[in-house]
C-alpha positions as CSV (number, residue, x, y, z in Angstrom):
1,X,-55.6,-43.0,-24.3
2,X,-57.3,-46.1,-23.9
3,X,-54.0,-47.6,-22.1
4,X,-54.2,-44.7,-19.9
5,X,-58.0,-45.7,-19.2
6,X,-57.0,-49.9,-18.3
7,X,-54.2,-48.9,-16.3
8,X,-56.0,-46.6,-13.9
9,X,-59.0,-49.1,-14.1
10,X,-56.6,-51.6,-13.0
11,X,-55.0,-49.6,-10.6
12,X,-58.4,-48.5,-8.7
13,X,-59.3,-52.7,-8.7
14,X,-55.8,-53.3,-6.6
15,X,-56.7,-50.1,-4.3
16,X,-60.0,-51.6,-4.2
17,X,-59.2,-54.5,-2.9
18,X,-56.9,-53.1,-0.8
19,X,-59.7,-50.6,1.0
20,X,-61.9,-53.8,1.1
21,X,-59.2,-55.9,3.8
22,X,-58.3,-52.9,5.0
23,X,-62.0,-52.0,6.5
24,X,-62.6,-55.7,7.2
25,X,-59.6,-56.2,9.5
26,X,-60.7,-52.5,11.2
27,X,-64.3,-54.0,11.8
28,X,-62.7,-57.5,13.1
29,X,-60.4,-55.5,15.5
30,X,-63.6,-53.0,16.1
31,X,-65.8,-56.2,17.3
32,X,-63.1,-58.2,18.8
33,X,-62.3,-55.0,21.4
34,X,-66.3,-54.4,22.5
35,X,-66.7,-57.8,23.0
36,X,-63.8,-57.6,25.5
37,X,-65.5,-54.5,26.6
38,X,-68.5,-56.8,27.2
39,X,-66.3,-59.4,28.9
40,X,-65.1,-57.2,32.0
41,X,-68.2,-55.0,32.5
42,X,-69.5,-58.7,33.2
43,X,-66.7,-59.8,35.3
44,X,-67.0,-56.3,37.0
45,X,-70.4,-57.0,37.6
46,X,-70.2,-60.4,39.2
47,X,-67.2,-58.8,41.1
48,X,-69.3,-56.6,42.8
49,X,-72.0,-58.5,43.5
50,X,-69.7,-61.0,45.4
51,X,-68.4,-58.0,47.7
52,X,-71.9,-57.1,48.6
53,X,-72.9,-60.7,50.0
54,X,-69.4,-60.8,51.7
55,X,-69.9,-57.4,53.0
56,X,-73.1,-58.5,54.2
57,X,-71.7,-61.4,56.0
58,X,-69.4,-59.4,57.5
59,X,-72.5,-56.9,58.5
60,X,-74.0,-59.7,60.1
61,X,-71.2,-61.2,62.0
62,X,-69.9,-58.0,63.8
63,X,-73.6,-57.3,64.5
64,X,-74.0,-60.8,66.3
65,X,-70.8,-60.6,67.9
66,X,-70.9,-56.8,69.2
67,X,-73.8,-57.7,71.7
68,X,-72.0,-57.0,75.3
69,X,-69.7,-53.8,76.6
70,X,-67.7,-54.8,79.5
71,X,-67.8,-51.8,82.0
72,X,-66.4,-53.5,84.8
73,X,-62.9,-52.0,85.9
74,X,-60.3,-54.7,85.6
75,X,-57.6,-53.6,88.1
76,X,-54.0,-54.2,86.6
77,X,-51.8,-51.9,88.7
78,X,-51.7,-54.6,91.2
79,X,-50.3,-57.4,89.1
80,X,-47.5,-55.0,87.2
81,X,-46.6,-54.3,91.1
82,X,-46.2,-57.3,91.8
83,X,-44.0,-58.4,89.2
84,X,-41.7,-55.1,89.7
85,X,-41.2,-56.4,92.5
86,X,-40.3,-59.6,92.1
87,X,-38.0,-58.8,89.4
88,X,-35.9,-56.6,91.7
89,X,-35.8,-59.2,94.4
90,X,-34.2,-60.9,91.6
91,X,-31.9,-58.8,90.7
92,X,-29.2,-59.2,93.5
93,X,-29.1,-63.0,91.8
94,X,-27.5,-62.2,88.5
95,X,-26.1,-59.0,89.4
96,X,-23.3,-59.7,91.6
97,X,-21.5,-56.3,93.9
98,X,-18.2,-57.6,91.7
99,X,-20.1,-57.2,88.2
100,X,-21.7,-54.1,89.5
101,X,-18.2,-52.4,90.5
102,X,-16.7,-53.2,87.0
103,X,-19.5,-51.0,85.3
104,X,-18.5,-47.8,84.7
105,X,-20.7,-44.5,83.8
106,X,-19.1,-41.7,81.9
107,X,-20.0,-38.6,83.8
108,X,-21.6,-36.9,81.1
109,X,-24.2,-39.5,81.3
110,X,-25.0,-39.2,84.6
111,X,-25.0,-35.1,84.4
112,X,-27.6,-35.3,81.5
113,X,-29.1,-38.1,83.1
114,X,-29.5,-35.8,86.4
115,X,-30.6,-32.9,84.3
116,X,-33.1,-35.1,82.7
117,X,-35.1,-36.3,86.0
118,X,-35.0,-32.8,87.2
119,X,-36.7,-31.3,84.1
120,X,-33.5,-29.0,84.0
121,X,-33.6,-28.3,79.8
122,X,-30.9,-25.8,79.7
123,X,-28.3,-28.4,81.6
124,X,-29.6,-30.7,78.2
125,X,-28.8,-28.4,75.6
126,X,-24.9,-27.9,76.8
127,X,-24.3,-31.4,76.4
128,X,-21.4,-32.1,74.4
129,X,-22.3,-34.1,70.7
């Protein structure tokens, strides 16, 4: 009986020891993972604080800048006039009558193309795909 009595005291000793690096290792792990914790609610923290000063900044700036409204009508038809044209004076230049009786449309083009600037939608629809 008594062999029966060292054995299991022996036993219980290696278990012991065992429970003993088990829980320390748990409590390492334990303090290693809040002090990371710690780490980014700190890092959040300073985060945040720099998007507030630059989102100040930026508060201020667009307040300085956004002083004026122009209300005064700027008048642009004029100019695009102009260019139009002076882009189809120019267009006898590179277009010459012999380049412009090589180009052929197809006729189903110019049909849909009618039907089109007429508004005709049902002359659309019977197009051929």
């Amino acid at each position: 009986m008594s062999i029966l009595f060292t054995s299991l005291s022996a036993m219980f000793k290696r278990m012991n020891g065992l429970w003993i690096g088990l829980s320390i290792g748990l409590i390492m792990c334990a303090a290693c993972y809040y002090k990371g914790w710690q780490d980014h609610a700190a890092y959040d923290q300073q985060l945040l604080a720099l998007q507030q000063v630059q989102l100040d900044t930026l508060k201020r700036i667009a307040a300085s800048e956004v002083k004026e409204v122009q209300t005064v009508y700027v008048d642009r038809i004029r100019t695009i006039q102009t260019q139009g044209h002076t882009i189809i004076k120019k267009v006898p230049l590179y277009v010459t009558k012999h380049h412009d009786t090589q180009c052929t449309v197809p006729p189903e083009f110019i049909r849909l193309w009618n039907a089109a600037n007429r508004g005709d939608v049902t002359s659309l629809s019977d197009a051929p795909r």
